[in-house]
C-alpha positions as CSV (number, residue, x, y, z in Angstrom):
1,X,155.0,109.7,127.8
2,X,158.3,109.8,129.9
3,X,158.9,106.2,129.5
4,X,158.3,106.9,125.5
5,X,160.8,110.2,125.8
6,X,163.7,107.8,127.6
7,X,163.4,104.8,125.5
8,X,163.7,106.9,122.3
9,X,166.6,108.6,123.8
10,X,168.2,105.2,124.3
11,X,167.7,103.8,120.4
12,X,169.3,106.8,119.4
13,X,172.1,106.3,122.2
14,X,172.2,102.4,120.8
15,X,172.6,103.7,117.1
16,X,174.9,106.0,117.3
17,X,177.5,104.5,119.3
18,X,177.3,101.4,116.9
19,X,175.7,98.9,119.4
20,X,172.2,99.4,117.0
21,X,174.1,97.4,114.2
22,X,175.9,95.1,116.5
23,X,172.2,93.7,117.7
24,X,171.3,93.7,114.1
25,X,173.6,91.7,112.7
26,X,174.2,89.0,115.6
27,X,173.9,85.5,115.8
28,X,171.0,86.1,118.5
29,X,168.9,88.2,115.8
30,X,169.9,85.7,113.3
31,X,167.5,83.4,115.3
32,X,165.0,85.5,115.3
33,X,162.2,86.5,113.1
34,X,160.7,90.2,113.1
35,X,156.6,90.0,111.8
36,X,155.7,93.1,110.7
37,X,151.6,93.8,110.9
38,X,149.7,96.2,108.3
39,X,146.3,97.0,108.1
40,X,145.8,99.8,105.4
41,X,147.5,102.5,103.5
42,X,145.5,105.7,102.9
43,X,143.6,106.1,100.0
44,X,143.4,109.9,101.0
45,X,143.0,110.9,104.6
46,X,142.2,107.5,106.9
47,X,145.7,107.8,108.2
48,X,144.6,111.2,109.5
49,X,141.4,109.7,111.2
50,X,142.8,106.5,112.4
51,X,146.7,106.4,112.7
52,X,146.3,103.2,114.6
53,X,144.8,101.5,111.3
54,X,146.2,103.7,108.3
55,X,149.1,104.9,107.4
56,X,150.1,107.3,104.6
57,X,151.4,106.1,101.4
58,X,154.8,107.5,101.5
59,X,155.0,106.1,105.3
60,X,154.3,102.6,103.8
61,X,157.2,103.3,101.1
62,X,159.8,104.8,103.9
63,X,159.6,101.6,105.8
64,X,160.3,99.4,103.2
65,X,162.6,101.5,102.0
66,X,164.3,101.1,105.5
67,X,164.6,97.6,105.2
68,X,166.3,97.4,102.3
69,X,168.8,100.0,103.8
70,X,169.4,97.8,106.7
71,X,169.9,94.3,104.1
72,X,166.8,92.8,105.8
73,X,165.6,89.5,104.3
74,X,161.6,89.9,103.9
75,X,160.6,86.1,103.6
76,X,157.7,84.6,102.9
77,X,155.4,83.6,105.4
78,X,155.4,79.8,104.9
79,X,159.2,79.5,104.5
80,X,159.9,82.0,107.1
81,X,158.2,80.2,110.1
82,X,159.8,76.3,108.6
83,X,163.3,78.1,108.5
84,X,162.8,79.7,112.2
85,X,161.9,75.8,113.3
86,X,164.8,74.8,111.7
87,X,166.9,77.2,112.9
88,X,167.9,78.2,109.5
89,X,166.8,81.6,108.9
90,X,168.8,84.0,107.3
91,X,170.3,87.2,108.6
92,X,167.8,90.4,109.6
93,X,165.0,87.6,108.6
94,X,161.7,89.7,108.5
95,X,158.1,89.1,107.2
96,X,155.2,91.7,106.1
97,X,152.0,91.2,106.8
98,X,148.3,92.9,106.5
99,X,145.2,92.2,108.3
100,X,141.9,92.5,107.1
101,X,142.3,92.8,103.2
102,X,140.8,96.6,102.5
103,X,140.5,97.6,99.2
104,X,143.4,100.1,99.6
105,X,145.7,97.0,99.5
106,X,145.2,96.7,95.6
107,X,145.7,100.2,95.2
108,X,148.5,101.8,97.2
109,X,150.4,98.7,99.1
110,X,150.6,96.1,96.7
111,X,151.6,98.4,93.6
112,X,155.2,99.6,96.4
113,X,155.3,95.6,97.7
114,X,156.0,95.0,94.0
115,X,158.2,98.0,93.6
116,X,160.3,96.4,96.1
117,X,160.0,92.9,95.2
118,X,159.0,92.2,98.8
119,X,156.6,89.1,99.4
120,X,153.6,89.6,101.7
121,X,151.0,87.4,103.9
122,X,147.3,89.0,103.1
123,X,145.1,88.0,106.3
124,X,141.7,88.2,104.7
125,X,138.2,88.2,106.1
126,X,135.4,87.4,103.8
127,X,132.1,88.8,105.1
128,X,132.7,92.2,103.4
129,X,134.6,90.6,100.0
130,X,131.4,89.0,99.2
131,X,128.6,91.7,100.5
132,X,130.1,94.7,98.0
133,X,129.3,97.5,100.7
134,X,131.3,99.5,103.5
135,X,132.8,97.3,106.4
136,X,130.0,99.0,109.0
137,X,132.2,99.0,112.0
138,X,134.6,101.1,110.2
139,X,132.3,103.4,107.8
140,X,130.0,105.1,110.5
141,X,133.5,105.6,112.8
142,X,134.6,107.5,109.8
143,X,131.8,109.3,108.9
144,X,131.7,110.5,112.6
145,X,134.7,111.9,111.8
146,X,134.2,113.7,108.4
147,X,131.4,115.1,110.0
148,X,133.6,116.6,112.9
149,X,131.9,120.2,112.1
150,X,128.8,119.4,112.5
151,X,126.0,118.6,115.7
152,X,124.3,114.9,115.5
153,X,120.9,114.5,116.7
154,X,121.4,110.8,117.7
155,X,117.6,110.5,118.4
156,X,116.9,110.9,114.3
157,X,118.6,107.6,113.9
158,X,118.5,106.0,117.0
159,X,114.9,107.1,117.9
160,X,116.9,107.7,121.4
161,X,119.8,110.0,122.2
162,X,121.4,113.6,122.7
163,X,122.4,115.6,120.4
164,X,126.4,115.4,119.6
165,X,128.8,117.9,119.2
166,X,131.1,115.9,116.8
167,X,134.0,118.3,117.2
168,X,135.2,116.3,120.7
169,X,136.8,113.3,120.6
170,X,134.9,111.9,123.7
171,X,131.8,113.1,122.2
172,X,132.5,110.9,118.5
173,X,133.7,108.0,121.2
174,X,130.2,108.5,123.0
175,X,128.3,108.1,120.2
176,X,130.3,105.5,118.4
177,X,129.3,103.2,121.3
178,X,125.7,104.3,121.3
179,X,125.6,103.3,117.7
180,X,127.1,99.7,118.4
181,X,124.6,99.3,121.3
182,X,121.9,100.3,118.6
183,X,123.1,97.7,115.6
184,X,123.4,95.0,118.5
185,X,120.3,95.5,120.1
186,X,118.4,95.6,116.7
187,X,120.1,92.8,115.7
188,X,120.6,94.4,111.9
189,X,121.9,92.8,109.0
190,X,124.3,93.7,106.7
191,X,121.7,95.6,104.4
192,X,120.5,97.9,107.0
193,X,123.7,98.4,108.6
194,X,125.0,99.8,105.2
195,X,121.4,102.0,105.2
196,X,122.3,103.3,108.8
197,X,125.4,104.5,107.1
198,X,123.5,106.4,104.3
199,X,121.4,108.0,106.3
200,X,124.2,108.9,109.0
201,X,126.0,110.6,106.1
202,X,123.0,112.6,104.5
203,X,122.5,113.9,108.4
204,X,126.2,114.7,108.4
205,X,126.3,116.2,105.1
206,X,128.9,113.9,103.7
207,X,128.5,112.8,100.1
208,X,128.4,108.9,100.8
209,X,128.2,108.2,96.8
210,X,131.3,109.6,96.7
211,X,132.5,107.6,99.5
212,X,131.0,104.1,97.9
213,X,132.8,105.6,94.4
214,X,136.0,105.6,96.2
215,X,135.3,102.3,97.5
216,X,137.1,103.7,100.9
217,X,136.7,101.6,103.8
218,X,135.5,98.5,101.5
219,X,137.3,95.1,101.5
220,X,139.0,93.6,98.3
221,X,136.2,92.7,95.9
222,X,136.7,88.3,94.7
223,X,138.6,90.1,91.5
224,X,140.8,92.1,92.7
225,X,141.5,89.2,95.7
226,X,142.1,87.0,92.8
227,X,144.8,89.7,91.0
228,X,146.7,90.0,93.8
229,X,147.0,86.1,94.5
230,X,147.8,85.6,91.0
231,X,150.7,88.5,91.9
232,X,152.1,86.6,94.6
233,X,150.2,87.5,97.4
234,X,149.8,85.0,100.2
235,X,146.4,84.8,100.8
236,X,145.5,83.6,104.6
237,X,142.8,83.4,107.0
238,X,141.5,86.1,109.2
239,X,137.4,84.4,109.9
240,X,135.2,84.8,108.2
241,X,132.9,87.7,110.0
242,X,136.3,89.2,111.8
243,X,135.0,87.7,114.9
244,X,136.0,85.0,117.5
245,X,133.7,83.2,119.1
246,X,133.6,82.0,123.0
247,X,132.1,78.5,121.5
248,X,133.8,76.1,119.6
249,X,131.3,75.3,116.6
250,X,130.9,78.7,116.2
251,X,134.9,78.8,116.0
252,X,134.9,76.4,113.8
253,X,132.4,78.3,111.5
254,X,134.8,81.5,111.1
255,X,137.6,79.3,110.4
256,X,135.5,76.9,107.3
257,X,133.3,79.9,106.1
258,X,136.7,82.0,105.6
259,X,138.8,78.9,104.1
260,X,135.4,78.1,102.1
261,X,135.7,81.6,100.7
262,X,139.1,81.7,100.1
263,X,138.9,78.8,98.2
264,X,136.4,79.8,96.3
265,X,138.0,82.6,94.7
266,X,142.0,81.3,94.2
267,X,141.5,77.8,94.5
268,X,143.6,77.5,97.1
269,X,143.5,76.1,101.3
270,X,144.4,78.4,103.7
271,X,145.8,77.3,106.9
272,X,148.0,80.3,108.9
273,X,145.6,82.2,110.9
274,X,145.5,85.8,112.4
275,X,143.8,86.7,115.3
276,X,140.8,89.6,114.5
277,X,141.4,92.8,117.0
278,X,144.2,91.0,118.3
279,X,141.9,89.0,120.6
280,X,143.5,85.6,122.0
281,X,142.2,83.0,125.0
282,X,143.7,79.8,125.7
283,X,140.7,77.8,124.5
284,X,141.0,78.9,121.3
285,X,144.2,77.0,120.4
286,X,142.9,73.3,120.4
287,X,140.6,74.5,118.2
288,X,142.5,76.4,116.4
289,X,144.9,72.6,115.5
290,X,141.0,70.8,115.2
291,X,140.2,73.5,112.4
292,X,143.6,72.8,110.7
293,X,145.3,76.2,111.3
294,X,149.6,75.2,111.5
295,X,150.3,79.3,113.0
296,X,148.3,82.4,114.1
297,X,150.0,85.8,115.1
298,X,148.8,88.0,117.2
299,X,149.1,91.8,118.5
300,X,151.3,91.2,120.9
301,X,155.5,93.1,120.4
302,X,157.9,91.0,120.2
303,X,160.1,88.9,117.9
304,X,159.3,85.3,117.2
305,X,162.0,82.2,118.3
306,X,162.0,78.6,117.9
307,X,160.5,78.5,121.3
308,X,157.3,80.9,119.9
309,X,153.7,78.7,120.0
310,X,153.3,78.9,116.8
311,X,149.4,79.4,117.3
312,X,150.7,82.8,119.4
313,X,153.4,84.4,117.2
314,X,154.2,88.3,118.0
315,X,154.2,90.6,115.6
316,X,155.0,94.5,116.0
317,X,151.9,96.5,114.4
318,X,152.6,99.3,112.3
319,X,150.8,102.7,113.6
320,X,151.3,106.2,111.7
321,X,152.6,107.5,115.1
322,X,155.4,104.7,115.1
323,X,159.0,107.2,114.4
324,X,161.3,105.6,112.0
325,X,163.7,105.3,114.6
326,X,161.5,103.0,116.7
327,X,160.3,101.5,113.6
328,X,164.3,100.9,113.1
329,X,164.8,99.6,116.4
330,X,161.5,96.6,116.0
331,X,163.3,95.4,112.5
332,X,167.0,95.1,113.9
333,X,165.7,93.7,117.2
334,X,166.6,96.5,119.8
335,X,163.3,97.3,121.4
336,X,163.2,93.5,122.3
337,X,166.7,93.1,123.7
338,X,165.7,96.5,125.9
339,X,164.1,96.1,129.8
340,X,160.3,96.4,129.3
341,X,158.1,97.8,132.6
């Protein structure tokens, strides 16, 4: 929290002695490309659940209305990374990207993108665009949390288990982990994991038609996939089950199932890659050129050069906590030119 405190201090130090927009507009940022990594925007309180996934809608719009006050150029993905090889990108070169493809994409980010006439790179995964229900990982999370007043009997659902006291973080992190150790070890399928969630709502007295009305937490249906690609979003791959497995054919599977998919519903290949959770490993790359895939980005800070991998590109993830100072300081390339620990 010091750390956070000082390095603040300093971007505002940077910026208002001028040596913010010197870094911005140098030759040495001209060479580099910021990736920018989105995952949703709020249909109504997700931010307020989980800032490190969600951000608010007006967030979204103040940060792109910060790059057009700083002259950025938002590229797309494909020409962006050809014009870094060629060292022929242009000035404040940046490029926005989202992970996952949640149905609040169609609704709240890709209605401002166009606003601003900003391009974007749509990492899909396909599992939950075809099977219309709630991505599972994410829905009983949340209904943990809009259930925050309330006591779980774990054992009701579980058939093992305390009782919960939802109110405590530690305690809704306790039993989120007792109810992946309970969908793992049953092994359940799509179908039931979507059950688990109804019943997990009625015993939390949350009103999951509502929820399925609102379509929160759901991914893009193959319609509204196929509006925004026919609006000019990129379409890429993310797997297919938002997994990566330790063993090459399975691998292999994420990366054909989610092109297969893809192409199903623009007609289109896909062939830039995003790693799901962030998770990387060395073997992965080989397969990664077997499967066809010419760049992946990951979680990791940083701005991308000619001398990135271009199967490991950084990108700087977006997070509702991020201040628009430090949200200033990724774009004009001033957190990477300061010391790190």
């Amino acid at each position: 929290m010091v750390l956070k405190k000082l390095k603040k201090a300093t971007i505002r130090t940077l910026r208002a002695t001028g040596v913010s927009a010197l870094i911005r507009d140098s030759a040495w940022r001209r060479r580099r490309l910021a990736i920018l990594a989105y995952h949703g925007v709020s249909l109504s309180d997700e931010h307020e659940w989980s800032g490190g996934q969600f951000v608010a809608p007006e967030v979204f719009r103040s940060r792109l209305q910060t790059l057009k006050e700083l002259r950025c150029n938002v590229l797309p993905l494909g020409e962006a990374l050809e014009r870094l090889r060629a060292d022929d990108l242009p000035e404040r070169a940046v490029v926005i990207t989202f992970d996952d493809g949640m149905s609040d994409f169609r609704r709240k980010a890709f209605p401002i993108l166009r606003e601003f006439g900003y391009p974007v790179t749509l990492y899909l995964t396909t599992f939950y665009t075809e099977f219309d229900r709630p991505v599972f990982d994410l829905m009983f999370s949340y209904l943990l949390w809009k259930g925050r007043a309330r006591t779980l009997d774990l054992a009701k659902l579980t058939g093992e288990g305390p009782s919960v006291d939802l109110s405590r973080e530690d305690a809704r992190a306790a039993a989120r982990a007792r109810i992946f150790k309970f969908a793992r070890e049953k092994k359940l399928k799509a179908e039931a994991k979507d059950a688990f969630c109804a019943s997990l709502a009625a015993e939390l007295g949350v009103d999951y038609a509502e929820l399925l009305s609102s379509r929160v937490m759901h991914n893009l249906s193959p319609a509204e996939v196929k509006l925004v690609a026919d609006g000019g979003v990129d379409i890429q791959l993310h797997t297919h089950r938002h997994r990566v497995p330790l063993d090459r054919a399975l691998f292999l599977r994420e990366i054909e199932d989610n092109r297969a998919s893809i192409r199903r519903i623009i007609g289109k290949n896909a062939a830039h890659f995003c790693y799901p959770s962030g998770v990387t490993n060395p073997a992965f790359l080989p397969w990664l050129k077997e499967g066809g895939v010419v760049s992946a980005t990951t979680c990791v800070p940083g701005l991308a050069t000619r001398r990135s991998d271009p199967l490991m590109l950084p990108r700087h993830l977006e997070v509702a906590r991020l201040s628009a100072i430090e949200f200033e300081s990724h774009v004009t390339g001033v957190s990477a030119a300061l010391p790190r620990r």
